[in-house]
Backbone as XML, in Angstrom:
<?xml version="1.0"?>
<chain id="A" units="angstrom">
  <residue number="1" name="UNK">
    <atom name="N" x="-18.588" y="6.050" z="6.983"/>
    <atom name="CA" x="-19.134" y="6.565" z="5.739"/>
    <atom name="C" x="-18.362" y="5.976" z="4.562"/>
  </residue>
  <residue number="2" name="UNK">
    <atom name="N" x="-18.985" y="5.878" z="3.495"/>
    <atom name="CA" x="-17.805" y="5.053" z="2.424"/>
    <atom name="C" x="-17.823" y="6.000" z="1.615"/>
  </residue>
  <residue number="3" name="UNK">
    <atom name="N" x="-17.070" y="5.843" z="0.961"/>
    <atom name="CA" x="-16.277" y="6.687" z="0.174"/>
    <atom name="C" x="-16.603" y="6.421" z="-1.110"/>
  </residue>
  <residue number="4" name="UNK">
    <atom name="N" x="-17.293" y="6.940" z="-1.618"/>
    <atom name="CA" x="-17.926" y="6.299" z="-3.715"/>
    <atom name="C" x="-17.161" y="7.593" z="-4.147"/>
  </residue>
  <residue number="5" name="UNK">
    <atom name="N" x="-15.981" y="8.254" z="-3.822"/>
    <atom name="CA" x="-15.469" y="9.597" z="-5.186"/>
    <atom name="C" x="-14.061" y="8.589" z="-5.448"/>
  </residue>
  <residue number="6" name="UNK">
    <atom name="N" x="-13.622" y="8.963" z="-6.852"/>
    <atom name="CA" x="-12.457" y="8.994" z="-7.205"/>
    <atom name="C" x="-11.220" y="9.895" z="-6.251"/>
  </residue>
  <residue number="7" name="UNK">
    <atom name="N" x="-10.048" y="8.689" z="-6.325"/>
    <atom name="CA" x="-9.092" y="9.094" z="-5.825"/>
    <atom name="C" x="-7.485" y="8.944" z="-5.866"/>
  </residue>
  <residue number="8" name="UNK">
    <atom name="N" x="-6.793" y="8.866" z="-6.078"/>
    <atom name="CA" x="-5.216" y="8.924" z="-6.708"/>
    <atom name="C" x="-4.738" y="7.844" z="-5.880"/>
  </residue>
  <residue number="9" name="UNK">
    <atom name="N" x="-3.878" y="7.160" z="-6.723"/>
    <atom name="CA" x="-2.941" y="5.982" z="-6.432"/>
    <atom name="C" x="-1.766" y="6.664" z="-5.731"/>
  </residue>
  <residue number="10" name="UNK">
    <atom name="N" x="-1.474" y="6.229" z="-4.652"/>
    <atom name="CA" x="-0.100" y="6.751" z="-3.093"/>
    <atom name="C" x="0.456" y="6.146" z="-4.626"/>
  </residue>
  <residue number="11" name="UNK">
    <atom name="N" x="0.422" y="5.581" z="-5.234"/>
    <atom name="CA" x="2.246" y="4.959" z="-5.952"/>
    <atom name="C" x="2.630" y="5.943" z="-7.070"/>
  </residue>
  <residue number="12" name="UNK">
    <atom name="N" x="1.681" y="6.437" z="-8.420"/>
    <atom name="CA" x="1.285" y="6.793" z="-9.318"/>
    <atom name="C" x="0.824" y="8.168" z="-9.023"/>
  </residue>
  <residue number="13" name="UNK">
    <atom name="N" x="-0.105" y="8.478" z="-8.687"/>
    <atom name="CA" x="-1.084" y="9.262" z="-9.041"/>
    <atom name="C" x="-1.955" y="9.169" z="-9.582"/>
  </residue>
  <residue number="14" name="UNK">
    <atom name="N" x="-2.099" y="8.061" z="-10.362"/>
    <atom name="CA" x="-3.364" y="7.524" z="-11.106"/>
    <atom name="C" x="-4.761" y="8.101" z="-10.775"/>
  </residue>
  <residue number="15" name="UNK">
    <atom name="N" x="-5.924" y="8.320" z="-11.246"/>
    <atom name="CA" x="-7.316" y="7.918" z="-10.596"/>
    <atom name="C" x="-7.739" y="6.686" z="-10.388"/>
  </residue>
  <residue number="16" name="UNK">
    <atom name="N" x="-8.250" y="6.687" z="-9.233"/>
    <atom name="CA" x="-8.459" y="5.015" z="-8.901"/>
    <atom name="C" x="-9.824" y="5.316" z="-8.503"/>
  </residue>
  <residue number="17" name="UNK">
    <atom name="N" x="-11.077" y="4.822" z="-8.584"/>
    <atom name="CA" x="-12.435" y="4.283" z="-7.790"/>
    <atom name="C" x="-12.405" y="3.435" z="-6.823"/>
  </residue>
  <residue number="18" name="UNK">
    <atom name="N" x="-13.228" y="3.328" z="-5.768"/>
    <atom name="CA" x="-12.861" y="3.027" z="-4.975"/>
    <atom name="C" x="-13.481" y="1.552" z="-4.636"/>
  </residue>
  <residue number="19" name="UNK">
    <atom name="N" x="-13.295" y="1.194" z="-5.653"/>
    <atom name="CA" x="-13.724" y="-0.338" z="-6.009"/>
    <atom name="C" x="-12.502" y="-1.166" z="-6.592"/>
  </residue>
  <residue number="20" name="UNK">
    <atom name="N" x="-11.529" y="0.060" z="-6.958"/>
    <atom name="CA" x="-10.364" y="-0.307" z="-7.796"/>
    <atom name="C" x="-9.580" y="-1.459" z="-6.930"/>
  </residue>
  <residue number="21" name="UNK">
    <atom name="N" x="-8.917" y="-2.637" z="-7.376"/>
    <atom name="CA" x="-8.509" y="-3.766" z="-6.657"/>
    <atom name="C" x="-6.762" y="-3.023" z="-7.167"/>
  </residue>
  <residue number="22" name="UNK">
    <atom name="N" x="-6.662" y="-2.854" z="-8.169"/>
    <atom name="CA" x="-5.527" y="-2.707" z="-8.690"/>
    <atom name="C" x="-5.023" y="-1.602" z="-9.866"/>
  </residue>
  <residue number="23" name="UNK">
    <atom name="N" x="-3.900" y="-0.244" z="-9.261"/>
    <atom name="CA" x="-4.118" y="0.696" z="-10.628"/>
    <atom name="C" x="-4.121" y="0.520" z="-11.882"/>
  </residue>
  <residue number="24" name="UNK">
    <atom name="N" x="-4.460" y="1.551" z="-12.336"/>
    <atom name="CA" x="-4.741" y="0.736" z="-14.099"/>
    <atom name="C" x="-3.567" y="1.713" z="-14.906"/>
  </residue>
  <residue number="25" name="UNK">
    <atom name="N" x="-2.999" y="2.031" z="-13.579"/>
    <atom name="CA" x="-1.325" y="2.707" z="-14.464"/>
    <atom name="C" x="-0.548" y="1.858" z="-14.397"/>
  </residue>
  <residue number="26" name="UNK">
    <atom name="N" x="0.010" y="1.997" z="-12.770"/>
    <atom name="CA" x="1.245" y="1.083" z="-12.673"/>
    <atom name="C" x="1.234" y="-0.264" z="-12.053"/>
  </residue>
  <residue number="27" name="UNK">
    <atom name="N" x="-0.357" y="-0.580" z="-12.325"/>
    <atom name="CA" x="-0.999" y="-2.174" z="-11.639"/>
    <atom name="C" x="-0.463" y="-2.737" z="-10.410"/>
  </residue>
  <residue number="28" name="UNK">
    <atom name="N" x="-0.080" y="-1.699" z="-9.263"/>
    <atom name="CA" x="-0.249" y="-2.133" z="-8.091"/>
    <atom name="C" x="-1.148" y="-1.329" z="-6.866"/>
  </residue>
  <residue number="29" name="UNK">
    <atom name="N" x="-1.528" y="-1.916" z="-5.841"/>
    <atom name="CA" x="-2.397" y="-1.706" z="-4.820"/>
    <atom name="C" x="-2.407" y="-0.708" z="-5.292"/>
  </residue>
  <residue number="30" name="UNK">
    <atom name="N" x="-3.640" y="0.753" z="-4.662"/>
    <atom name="CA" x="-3.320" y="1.884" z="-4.814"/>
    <atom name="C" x="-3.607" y="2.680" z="-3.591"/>
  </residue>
  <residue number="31" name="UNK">
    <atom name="N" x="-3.298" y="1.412" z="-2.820"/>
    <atom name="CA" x="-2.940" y="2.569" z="-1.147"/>
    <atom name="C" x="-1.396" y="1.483" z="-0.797"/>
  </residue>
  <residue number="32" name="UNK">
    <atom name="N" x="-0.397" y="2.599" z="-0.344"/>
    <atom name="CA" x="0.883" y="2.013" z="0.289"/>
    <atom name="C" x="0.386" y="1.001" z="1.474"/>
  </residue>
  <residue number="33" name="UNK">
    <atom name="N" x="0.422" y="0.008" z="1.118"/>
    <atom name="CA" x="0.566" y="-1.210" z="2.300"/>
    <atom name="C" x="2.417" y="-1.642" z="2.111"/>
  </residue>
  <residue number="34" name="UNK">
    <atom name="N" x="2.610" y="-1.742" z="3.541"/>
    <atom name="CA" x="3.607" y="-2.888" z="3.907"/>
    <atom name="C" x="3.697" y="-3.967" z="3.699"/>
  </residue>
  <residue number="35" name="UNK">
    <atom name="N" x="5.022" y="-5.135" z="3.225"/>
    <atom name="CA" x="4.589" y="-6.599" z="3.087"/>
    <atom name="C" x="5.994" y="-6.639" z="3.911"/>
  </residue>
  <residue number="36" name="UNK">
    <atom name="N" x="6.504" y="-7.876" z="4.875"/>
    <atom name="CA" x="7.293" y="-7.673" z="5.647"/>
    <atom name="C" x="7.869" y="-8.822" z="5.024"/>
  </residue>
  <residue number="37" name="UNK">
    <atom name="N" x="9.322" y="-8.875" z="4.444"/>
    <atom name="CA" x="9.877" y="-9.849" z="3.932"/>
    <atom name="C" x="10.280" y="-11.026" z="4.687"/>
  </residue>
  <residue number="38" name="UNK">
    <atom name="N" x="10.584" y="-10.658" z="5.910"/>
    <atom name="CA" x="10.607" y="-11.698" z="6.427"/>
    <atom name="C" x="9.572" y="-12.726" z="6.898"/>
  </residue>
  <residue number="39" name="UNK">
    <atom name="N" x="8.624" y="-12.275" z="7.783"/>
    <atom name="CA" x="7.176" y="-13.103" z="8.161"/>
    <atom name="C" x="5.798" y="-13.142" z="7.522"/>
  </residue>
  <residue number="40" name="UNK">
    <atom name="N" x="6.204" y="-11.487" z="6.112"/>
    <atom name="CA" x="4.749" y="-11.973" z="5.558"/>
    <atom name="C" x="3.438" y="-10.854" z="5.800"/>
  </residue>
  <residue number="41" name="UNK">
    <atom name="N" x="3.632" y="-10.298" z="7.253"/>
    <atom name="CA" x="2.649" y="-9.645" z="7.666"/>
    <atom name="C" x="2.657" y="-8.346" z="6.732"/>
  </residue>
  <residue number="42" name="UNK">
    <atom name="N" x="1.370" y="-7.922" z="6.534"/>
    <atom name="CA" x="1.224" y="-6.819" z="5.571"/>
    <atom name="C" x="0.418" y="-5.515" z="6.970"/>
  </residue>
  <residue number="43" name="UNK">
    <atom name="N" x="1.630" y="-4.227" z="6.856"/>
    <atom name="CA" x="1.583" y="-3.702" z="7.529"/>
    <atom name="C" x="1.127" y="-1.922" z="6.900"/>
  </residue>
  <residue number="44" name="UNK">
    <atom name="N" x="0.471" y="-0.595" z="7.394"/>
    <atom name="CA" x="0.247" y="0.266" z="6.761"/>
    <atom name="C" x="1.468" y="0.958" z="6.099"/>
  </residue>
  <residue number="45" name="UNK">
    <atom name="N" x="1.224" y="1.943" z="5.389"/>
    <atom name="CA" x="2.287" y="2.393" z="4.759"/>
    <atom name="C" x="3.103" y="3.395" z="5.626"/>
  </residue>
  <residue number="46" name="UNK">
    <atom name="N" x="2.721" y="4.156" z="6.426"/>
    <atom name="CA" x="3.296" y="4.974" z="7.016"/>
    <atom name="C" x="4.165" y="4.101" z="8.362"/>
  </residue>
  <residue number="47" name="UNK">
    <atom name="N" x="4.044" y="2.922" z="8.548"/>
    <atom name="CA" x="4.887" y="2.150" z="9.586"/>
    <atom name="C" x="5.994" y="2.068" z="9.321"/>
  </residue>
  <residue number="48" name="UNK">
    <atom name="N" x="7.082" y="2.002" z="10.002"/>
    <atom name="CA" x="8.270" y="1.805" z="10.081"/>
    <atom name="C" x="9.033" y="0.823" z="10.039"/>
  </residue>
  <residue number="49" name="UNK">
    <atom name="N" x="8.461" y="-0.326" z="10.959"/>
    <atom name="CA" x="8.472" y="-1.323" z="10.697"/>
    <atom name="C" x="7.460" y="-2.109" z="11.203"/>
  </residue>
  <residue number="50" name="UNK">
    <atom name="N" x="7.627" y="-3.920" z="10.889"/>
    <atom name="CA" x="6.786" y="-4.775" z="11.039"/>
    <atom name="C" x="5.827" y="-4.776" z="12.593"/>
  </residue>
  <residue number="51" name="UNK">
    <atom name="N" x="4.789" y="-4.662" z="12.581"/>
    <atom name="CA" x="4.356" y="-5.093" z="14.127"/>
    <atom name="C" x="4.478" y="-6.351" z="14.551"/>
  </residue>
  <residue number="52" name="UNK">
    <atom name="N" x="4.730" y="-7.526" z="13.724"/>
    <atom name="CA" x="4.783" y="-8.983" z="13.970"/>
    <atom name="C" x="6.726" y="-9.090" z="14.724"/>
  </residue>
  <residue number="53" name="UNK">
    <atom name="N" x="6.861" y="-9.293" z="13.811"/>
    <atom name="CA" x="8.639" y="-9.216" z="14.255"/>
    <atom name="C" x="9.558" y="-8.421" z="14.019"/>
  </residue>
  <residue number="54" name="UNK">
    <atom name="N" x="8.994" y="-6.855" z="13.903"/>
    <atom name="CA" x="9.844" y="-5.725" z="14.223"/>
    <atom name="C" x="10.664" y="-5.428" z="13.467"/>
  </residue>
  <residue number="55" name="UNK">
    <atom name="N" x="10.939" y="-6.160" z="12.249"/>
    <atom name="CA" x="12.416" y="-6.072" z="11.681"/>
    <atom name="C" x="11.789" y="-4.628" z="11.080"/>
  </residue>
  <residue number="56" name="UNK">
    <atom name="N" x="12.680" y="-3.607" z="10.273"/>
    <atom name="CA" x="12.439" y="-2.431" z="9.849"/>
    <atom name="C" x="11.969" y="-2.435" z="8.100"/>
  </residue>
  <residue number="57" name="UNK">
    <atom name="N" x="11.786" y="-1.615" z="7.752"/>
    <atom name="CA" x="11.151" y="-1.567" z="6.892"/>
    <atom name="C" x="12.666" y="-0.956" z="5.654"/>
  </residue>
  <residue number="58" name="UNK">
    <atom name="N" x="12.249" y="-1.167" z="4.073"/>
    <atom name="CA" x="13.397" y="-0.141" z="3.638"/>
    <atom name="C" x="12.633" y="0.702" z="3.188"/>
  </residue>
  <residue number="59" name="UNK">
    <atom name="N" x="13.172" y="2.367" z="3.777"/>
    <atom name="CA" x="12.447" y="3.168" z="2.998"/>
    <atom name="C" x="12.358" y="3.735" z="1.982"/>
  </residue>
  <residue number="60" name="UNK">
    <atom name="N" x="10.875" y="3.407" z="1.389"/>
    <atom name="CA" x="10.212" y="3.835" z="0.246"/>
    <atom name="C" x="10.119" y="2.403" z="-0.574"/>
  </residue>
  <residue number="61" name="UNK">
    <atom name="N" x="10.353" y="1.040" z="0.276"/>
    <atom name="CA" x="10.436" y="-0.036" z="-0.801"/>
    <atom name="C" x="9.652" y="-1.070" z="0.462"/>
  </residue>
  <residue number="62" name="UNK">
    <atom name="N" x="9.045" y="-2.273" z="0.272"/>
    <atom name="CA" x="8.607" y="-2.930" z="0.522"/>
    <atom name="C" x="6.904" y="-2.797" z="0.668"/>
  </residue>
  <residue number="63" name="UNK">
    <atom name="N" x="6.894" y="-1.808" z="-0.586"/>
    <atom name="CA" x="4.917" y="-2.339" z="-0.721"/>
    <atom name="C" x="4.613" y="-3.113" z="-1.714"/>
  </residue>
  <residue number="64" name="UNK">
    <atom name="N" x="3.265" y="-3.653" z="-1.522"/>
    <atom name="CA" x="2.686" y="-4.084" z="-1.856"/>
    <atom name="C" x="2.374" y="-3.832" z="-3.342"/>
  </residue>
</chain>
């Protein structure tokens, strides 16, 4: 089912639509993705660490 309601930026709180590419508060993603500094792979927010090469994540820092 897709989702057409407004909904809050994980970073902000912002309202975001769900067309939104980027918040229009604090102009990043507005769902927590992972980016794994070492290899790159972009992983969900609630992961711990990388599924590619495992290294760990720091928490509350490495999104997107």
């Amino acid at each position: 089912m897709k989702k057409d309601f407004p909904s809050s930026c994980e970073h902000c709180g912002a309202l975001v639509f769900p067309e939104t590419k980027r918040c229009p508060q604090c102009g990043r993603f507005p769902i927590k993705l992972h980016i794994c500094r070492v290899c790159k792979t972009v992983a969900g927010g609630k992961d711990d660490r990388c599924p590619q090469c495992r290294r760990l994540f720091e928490p509350g820092g490495d999104y997107l």
